[in-house]
C-alpha positions in Angstrom: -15.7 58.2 -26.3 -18.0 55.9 -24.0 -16.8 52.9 -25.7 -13.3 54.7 -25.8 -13.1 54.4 -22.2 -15.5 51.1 -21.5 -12.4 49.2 -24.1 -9.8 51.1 -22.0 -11.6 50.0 -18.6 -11.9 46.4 -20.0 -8.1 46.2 -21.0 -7.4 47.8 -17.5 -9.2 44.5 -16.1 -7.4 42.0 -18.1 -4.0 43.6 -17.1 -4.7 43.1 -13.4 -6.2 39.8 -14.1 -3.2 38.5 -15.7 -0.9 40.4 -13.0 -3.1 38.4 -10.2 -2.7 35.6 -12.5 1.1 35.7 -13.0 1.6 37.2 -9.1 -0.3 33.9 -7.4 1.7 31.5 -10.1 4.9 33.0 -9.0 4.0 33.0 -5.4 3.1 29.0 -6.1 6.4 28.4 -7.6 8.6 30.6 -4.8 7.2 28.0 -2.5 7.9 24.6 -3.9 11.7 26.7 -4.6 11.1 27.3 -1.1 11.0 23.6 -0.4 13.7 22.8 -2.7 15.9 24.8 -1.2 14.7 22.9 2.7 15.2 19.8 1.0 18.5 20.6 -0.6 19.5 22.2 2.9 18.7 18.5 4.5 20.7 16.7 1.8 24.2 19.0 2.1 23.7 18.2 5.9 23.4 14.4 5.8 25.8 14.4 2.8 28.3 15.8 5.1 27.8 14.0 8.2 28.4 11.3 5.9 31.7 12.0 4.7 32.9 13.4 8.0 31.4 9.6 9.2 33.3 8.3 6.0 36.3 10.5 7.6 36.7 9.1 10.9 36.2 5.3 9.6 39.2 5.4 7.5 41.1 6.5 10.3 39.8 3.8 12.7 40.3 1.4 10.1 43.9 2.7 9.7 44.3 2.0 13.2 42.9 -1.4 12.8 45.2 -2.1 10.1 48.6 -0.6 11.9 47.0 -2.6 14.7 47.2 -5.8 12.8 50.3 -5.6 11.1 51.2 -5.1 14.2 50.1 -7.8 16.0 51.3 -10.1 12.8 54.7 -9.1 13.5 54.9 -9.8 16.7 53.4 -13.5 16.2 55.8 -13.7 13.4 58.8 -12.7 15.8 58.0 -15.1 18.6 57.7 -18.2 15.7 61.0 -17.0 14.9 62.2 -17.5 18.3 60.5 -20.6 19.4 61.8 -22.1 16.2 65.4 -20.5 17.3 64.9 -23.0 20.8 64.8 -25.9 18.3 63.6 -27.4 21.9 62.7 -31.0 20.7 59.9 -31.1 23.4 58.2 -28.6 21.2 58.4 -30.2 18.0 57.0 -33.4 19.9 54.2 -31.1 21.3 53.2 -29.6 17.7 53.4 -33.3 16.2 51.1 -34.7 19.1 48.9 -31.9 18.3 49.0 -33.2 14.3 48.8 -36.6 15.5 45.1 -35.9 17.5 44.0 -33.8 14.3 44.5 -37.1 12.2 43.6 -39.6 14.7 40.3 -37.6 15.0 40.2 -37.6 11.2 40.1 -41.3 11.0 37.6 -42.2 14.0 34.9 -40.1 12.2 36.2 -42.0 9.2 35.9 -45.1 10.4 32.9 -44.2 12.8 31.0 -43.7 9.3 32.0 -46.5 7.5 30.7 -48.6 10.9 27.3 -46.9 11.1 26.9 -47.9 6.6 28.1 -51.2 7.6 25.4 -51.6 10.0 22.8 -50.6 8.3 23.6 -52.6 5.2 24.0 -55.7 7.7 20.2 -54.3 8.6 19.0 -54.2 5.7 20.2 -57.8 4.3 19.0 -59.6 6.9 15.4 -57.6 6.6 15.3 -58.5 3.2 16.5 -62.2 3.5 13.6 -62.5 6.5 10.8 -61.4 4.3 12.3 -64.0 1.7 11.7 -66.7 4.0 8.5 -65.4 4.9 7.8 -65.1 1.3 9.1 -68.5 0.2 6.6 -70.5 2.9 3.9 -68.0 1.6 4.5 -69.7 -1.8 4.5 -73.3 -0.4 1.6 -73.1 1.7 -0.2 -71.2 -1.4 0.8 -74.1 -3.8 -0.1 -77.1 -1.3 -3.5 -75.0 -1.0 -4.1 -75.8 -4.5 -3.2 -72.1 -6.4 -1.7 -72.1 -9.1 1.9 -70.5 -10.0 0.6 -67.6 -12.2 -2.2 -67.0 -8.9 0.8 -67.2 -6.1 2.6 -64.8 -8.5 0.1 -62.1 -8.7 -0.9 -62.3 -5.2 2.4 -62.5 -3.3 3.4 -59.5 -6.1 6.5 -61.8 -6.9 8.0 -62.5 -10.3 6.1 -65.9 -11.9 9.7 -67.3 -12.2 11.0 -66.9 -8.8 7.8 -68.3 -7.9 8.6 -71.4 -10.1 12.0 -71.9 -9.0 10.9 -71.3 -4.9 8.5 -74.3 -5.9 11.2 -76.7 -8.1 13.7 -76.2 -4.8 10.4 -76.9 -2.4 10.3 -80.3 -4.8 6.5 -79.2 -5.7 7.3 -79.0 -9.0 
């Protein structure tokens, strides 16, 4: 009977074990649902100030949009009449106005085509400069007593301009 009652004692303490157990699992698990249902809360709020902000930007934008057509048709209704003058000093005023757009066009045009020219002109008479440097170079090398292969390598100058330089100098 002792161990009758120690087993039943002993089952009685695992039952209110696993009741703690299961009671402070559950109590765990109503709290994150706790915070789910906060967090959920939070969402449905944004989630509709979002659409009623999604709401009252389509209207605006309807407005913009009547507001456009609007203004379109209006622009398009005094064309219509300014074209219904036929008033030739207009046409000459629009035609000036594509005139300046053209002429403006071609100075940039031909502003460009100055500013190459001048650097091109620059950089032919730099080059033809050093060739006259270069060319005395040669002759004042050869009457010094170097040979053409030496003037070649040290003026860094092809052996065969060198050779012609010194034919035309009548060196050679």
């Amino acid at each position: 009977m002792i161990i009758e009652m120690l087993a039943f004692l002993i089952f009685a303490i695992v039952l209110m074990l696993l009741i703690a157990y299961f009671y402070y699992r559950d109590k765990g698990i109503v709290k994150q649902l706790e915070a789910y249902e906060v967090a959920i809360d939070e969402l449905n709020r944004r989630l509709h100030n979002v659409e009623k902000k999604s709401d009252n930007d389509k209207v605006y934008m309807e407005h913009v949009s009547n507001f456009s057509n609007e203004l379109s048709k209006i622009e398009e209704e005094l064309n219509d009449r300014l074209d219904d003058l036929s008033d030739p000093l207009l046409k000459t005023i629009r035609a000036i106005k594509d005139m300046e757009v053209e002429v403006k066009r071609i100075n940039e045009s031909v502003n460009e085509r100055i500013n190459k020219l001048e650097e091109n002109t620059k950089l032919s008479t730099m080059s033809n400069s050093a060739k006259l440097i270069n060319e005395k170079a040669i002759v004042e090398l050869y009457k010094a007593g170097y040979s053409a292969a030496e003037i070649a390598k040290r003026e860094r100058t092809p052996i065969g301009e060198v050779e012609l330089i010194l034919r035309i100098s009548n060196l050679r």
